[in-house]
Backbone as CSV, one residue per row, in Angstrom:
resi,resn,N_x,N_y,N_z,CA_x,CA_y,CA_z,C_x,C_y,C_z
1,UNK,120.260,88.348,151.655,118.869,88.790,151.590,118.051,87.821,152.440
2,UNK,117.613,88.662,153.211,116.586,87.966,153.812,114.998,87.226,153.420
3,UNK,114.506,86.121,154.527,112.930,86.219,154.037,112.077,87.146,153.493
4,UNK,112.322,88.168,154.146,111.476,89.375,153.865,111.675,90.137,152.901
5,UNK,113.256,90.034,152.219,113.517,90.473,151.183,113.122,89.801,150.081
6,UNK,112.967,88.495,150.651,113.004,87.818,149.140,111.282,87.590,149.043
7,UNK,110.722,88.171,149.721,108.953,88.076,149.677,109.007,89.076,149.006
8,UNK,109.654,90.695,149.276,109.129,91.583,148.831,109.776,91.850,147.234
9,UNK,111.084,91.125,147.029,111.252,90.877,145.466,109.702,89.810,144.488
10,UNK,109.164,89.077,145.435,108.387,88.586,144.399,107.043,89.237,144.323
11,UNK,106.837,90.096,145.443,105.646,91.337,145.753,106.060,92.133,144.399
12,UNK,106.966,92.865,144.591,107.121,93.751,142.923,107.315,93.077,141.878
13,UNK,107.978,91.689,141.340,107.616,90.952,140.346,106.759,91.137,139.982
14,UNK,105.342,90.211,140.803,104.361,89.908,140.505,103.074,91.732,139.818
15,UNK,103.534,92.913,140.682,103.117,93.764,140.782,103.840,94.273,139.127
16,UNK,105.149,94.506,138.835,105.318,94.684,137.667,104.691,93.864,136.020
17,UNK,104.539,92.413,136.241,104.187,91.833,135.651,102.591,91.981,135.634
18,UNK,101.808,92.535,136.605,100.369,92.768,136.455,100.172,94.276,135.635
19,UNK,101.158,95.278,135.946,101.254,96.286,135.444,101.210,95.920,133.698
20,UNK,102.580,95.188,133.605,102.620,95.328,132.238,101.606,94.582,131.026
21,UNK,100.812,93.687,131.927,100.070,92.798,131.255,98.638,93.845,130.928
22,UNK,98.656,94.829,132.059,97.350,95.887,132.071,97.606,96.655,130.512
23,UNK,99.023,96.887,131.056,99.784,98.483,129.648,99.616,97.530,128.181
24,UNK,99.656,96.695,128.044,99.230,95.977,127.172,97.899,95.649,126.142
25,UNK,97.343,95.423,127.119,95.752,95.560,127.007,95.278,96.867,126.462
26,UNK,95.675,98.086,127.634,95.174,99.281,126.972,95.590,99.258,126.018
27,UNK,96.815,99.302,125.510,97.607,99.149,123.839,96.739,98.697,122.972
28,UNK,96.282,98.099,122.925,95.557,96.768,121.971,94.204,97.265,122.024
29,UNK,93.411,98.116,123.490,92.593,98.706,123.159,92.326,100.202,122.538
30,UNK,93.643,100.231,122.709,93.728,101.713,121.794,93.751,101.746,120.526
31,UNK,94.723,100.456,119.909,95.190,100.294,118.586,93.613,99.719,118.002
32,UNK,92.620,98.867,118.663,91.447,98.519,118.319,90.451,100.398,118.009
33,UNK,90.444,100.689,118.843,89.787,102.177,118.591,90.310,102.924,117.381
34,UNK,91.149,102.989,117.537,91.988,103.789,116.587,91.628,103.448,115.043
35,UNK,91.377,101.746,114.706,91.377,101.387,114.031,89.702,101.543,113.555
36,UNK,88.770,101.714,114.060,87.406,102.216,114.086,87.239,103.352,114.169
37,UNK,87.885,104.095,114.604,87.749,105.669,114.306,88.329,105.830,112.623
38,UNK,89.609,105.262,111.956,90.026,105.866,111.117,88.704,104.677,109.897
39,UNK,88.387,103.635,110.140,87.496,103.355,109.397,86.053,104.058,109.496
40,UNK,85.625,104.681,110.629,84.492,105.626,110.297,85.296,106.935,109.461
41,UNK,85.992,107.774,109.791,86.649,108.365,108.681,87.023,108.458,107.400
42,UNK,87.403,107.331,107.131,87.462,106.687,105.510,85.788,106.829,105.114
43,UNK,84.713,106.116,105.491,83.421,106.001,105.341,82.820,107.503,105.002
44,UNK,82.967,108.016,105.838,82.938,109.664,106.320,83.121,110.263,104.818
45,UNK,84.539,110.429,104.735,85.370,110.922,103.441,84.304,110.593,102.416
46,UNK,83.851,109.374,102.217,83.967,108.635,100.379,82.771,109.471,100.610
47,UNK,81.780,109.347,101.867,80.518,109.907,101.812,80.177,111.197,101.498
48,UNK,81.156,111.876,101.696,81.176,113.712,101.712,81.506,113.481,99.962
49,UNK,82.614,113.237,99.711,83.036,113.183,97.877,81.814,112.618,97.319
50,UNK,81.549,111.716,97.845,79.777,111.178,97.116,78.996,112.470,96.884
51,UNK,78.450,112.962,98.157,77.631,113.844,98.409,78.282,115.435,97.095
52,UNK,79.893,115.717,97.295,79.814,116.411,96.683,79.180,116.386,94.771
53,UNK,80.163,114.686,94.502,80.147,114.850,93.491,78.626,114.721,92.958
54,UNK,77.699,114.263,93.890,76.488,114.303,93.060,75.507,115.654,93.450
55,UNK,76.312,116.596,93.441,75.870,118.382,93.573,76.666,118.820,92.535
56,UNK,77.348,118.331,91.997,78.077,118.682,90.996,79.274,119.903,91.501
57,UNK,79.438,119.751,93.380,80.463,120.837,93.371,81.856,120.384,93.618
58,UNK,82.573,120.797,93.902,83.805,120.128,94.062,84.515,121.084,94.888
């Protein structure tokens, strides 16, 4: 392997390792969302059963 080979092995290294550090992030910003959506949901819920139970409907 040449110079040029061995530049362009550390060109995609570096390019995979930026990738995966990105796919990561989104992860973590997804799992963060996710985790605020299902806590407005929970909130949501108790609020509607509130609301029903003090109409007395069910």
């Amino acid at each position: 392997m040449g110079f040029i080979g061995i530049i362009c092995v550390i060109i995609m290294t570096v390019t995979l390792i930026s990738i995966e550090i990105k796919t990561k992030r989104l992860i973590q910003e997804q799992a963060e969302t996710n985790r605020k959506l299902e806590q407005l949901l929970r909130k949501e819920r108790l609020q509607t059963r509130q609301e029903e139970h003090d109409d007395g409907s069910y």
